[in-house]
N, C-alpha and C positions, 0 to 999 in steps of 0.2 A: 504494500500500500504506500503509493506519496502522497505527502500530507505537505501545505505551502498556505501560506500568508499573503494579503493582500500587505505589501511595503510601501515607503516614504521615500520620492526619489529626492525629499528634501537635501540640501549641500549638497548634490551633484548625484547622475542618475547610477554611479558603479557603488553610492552610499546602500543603494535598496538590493543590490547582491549581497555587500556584507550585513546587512540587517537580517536578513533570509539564514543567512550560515549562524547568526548567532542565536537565531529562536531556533535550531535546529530542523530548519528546511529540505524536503527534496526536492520543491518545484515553489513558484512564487507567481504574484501578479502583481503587476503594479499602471500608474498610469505615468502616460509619454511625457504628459503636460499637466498644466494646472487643467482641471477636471469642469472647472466653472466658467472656463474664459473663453472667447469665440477666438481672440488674439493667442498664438501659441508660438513659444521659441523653439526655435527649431536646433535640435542637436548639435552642436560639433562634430566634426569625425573622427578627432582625439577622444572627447566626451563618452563617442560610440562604442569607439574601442577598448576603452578602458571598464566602461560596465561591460562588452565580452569579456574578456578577459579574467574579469572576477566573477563572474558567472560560471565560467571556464573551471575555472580555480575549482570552485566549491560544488561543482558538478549539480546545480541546480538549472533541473526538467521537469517539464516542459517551461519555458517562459509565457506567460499569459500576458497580456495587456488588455484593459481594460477603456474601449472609447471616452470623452467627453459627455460629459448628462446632458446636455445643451442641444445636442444631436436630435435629431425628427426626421428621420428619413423618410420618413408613413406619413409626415404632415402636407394634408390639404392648400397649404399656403405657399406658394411658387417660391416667395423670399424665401422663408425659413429651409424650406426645402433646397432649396438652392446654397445658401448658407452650410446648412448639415451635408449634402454632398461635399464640397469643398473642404471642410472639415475633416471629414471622415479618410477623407483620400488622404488627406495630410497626416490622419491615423495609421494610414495604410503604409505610406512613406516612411513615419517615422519607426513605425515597427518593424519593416522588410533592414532600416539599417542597425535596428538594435539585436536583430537575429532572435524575432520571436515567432514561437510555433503558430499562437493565437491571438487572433486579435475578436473582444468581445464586443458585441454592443446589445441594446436596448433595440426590440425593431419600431417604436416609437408611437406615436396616439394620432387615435382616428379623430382629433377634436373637431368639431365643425363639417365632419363628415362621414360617412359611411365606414365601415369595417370592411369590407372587400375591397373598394375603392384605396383604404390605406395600406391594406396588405400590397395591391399593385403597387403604390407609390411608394414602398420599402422599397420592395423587388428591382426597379426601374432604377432608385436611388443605389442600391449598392449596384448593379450593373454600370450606370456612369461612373461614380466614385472609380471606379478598378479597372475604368475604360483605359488598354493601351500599357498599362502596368504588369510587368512579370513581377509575381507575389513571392517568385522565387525561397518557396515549401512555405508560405505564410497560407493559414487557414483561420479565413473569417466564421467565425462560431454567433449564430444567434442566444437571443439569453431569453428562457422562459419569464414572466412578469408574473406580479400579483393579481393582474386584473382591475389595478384600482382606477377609477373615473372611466376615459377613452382608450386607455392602454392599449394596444392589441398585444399578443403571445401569450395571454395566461392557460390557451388551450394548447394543449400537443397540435392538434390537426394545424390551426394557425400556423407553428412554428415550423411544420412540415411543409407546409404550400410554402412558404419563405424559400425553404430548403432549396425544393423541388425546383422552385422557379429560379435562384439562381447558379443553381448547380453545373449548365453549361456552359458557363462563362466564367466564373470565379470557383475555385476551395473552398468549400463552404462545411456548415455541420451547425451542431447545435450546444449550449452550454444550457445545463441544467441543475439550476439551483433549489435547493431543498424549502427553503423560507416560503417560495416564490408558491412551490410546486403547494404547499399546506397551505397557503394562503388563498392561493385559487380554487382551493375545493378537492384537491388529490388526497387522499387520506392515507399519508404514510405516515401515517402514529401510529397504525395499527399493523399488524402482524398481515394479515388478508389486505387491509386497503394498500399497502404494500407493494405485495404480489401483482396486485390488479393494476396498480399504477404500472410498474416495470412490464405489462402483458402490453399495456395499450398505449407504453411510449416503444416498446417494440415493434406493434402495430404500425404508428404513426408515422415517427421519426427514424426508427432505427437505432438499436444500441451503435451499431458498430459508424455512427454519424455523433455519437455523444462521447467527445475524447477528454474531455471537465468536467468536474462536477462543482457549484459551489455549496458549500457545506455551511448550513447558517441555521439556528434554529429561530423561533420565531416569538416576538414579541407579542404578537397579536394572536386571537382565536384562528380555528379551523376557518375558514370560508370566508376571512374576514376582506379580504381584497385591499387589505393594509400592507406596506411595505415596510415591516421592521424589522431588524436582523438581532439576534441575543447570543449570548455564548452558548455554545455545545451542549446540551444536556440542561438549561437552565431558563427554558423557556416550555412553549405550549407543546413545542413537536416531544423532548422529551430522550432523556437518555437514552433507557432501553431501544426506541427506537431509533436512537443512531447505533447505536448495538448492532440492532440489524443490518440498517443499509450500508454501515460498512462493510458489515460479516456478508453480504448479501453474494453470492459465486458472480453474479453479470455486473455487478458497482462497486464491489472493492477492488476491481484492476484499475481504476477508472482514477485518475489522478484527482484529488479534492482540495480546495484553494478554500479557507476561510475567511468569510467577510465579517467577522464578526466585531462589536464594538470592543474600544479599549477604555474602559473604566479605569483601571489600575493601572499602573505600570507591571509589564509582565503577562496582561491580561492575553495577550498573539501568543504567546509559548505555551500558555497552559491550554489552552485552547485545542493548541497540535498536541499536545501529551495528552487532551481527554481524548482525541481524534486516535491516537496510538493506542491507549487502553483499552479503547474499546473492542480496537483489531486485533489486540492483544494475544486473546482467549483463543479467535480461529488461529492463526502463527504458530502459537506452542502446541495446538492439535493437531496440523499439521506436520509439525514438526517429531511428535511420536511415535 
């Protein structure tokens, strides 16, 4: 099992490889830029090289990066839309030079219009965004949502049309966050809703298109279509049942990135240690 932290490219971006190595990382995510700004600096290629390098170092995989919130690729309104394309490309750039596997995003809200309509306008947007670009092994991963207001992607099928439709043109696949997946109505708290959830993103999307997982548990009720992230085991989804989906034979290969918040200092490490104990149990079974 790898287990990785969302890091701080704060003091320069080779600073969130050695933050990774010292909460004891085997993969990380982090973001390219400031997260909230439409304005973004763009790397050095000293800068570049030297987060490889320390990445290198401490043998931390897969790298994950995580798009700008700002982004609306799905959005109805030609500026913003147009905005978040250009963005997004600049996502794409700056991650093809920092040598990462994945690049995440949000596929964005149908606000002011249709839900089929903003699924096209995803579609369409990451097609421009990657027009002409060799992603050279870069794989753009959709990210399941909560569902909350206009949202689109809090359903599997949603995040498979996404797939599906840019599949001939870009690397593409899906990121699947547990918060997200409880929040929208999946019920993996329970042993069975579980099961049925992993049947029907089987169904859907396809395991072998989910190469992330984010590991978050959830602030908010079952069904709540609220987006809040908690530590491991200390919220509504519920230890035992990270128990499982770690132990689970199709999700514990699956590398897990945690978003969870940092109350304390220290609160990233313990987080990956509950994430470890829980895998604990199958490891030394296997290991007998």
């Amino acid at each position: 099992m790898r287990v990785g932290v969302h890091t701080s490219i704060a003091g320069g971006l080779e600073n969130a490889a050695h933050r990774a190595h010292k909460i004891g990382c085997d993969t990380f995510q982090i973001f390219s830029a400031n997260p909230r700004d439409w304005r973004s600096k763009e790397p050095a290629p000293e800068d570049c090289e030297r987060f490889r390098a320390a990445r290198r170092k401490y043998r931390l995989a897969p790298l994950v990066i995580h798009d700008n919130y700002l982004i609306n690729l799905a959005s109805k309104d030609e500026r913003l839309r147009a905005m978040s394309v250009a963005a997004f490309r600049r996502e794409i750039e700056r991650a093809r030079a920092l040598g990462a596997e994945y690049l995440v995003t949000h596929p964005g809200s149908a606000r002011d219009g249709s839900r089929p309509e903003a699924i096209r306008h995803c579609i369409e947007s990451l097609r421009q965004a990657a027009s002409g670009l060799d992603l050279n092994g870069l794989k753009v991963l959709i990210e399941n949502t909560a569902g909350q207001g206009t949202v689109i992607g809090s359903r599997f099928e949603e995040v498979a049309e996404i797939v599906r439709g840019v599949s001939g043109d870009i690397p593409v696949g899906a990121c699947i966050d547990t918060a997200h997946l409880f929040e929208a109505g999946y019920p993996i708290h329970t042993r069975e809703g579980l099961a049925a959830t992993v049947r029907e993103l089987e169904r859907t999307v396809g395991l072998e298109n989910v190469p992330v997982i984010h590991a978050n548990d959830s602030k908010t009720a079952f069904g709540s279509h609220a987006d809040r992230h908690e530590h491991i085991g200390r919220g509504a989804i519920g230890r035992e049942a990270f128990r499982r989906i770690v132990r689970h034979p199709k999700l514990g290969r699956i590398p897990f990135i945690c978003e969870t918040p940092i109350d304390r200092p220290g609160d990233d490490k313990r987080n990956v240690n509950t994430m470890r104990k829980l895998g604990g149990d199958l490891r030394e079974r296997r290991s007998q």
